[in-house]
N, C-alpha and C positions, 0 to 999 in steps of 0.2 A: 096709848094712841101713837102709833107708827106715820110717821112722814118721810116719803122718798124724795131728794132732789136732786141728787147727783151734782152738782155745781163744782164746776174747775175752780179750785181756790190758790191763793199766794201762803204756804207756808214758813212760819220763821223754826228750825227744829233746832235744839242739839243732835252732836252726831259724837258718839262715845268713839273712843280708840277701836274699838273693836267693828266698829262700822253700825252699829245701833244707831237707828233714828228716835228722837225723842221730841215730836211737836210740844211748840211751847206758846204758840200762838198764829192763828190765823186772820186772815180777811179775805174777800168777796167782795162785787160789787152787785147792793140791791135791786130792786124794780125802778127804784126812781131815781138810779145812778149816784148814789152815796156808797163810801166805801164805809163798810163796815169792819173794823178791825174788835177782835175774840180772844181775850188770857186764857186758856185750859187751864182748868184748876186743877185737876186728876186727870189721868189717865188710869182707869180702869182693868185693862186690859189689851193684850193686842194680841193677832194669829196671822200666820203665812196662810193665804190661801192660794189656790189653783183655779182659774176660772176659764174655762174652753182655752187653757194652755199657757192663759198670763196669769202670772205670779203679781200678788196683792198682799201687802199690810194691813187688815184692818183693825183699828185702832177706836174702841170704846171710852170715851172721853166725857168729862161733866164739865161745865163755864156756864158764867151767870151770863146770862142774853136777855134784856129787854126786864132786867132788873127781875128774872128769873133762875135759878136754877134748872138747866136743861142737861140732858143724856144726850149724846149722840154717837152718829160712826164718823167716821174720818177713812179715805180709803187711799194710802199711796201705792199706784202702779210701775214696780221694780223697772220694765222694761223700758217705761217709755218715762218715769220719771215724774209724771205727774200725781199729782194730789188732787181729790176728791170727796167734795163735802157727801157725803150719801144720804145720811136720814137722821132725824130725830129718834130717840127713841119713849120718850115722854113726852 
């Protein structure tokens, strides 16, 4: 089951010598105005993409949410610097 949300989030990353970003934890704020703060347990995987000309990280990640283990993406945007929660993937 796929969920798309796209939601602008606050990332906390490492960032290696070599310029690697390594999210290590996010937050959001929910529907009812709570900040939800997120440990990434793994990082899966990541790929540079090209999307109508902006450059994207995206970033396949697992963290326990809601006393679940969850799949998701993570999408930070090179140009403009922003991170984005994108979808679930479980």
């Amino acid at each position: 089951m796929e969920q798309t949300f796209n939601i602008p989030i606050q990332v906390f990353c490492v960032v290696s010598t070599m310029g690697d970003l390594t999210p290590v934890r996010f937050r959001f704020e929910s529907d009812d105005h709570r900040i939800i703060t997120v440990e990434i347990a793994e990082i899966l995987s990541h790929k540079e993409l090209r999307m109508a000309g902006t450059r994207e990280i995206l970033y396949t990640c697992t963290a326990t949410i809601e006393k679940r283990t969850q799949i998701f993406n993570l999408k930070y945007q090179v140009n403009s610097h922003r991170w984005i929660f994108a979808r679930f993937l479980t």
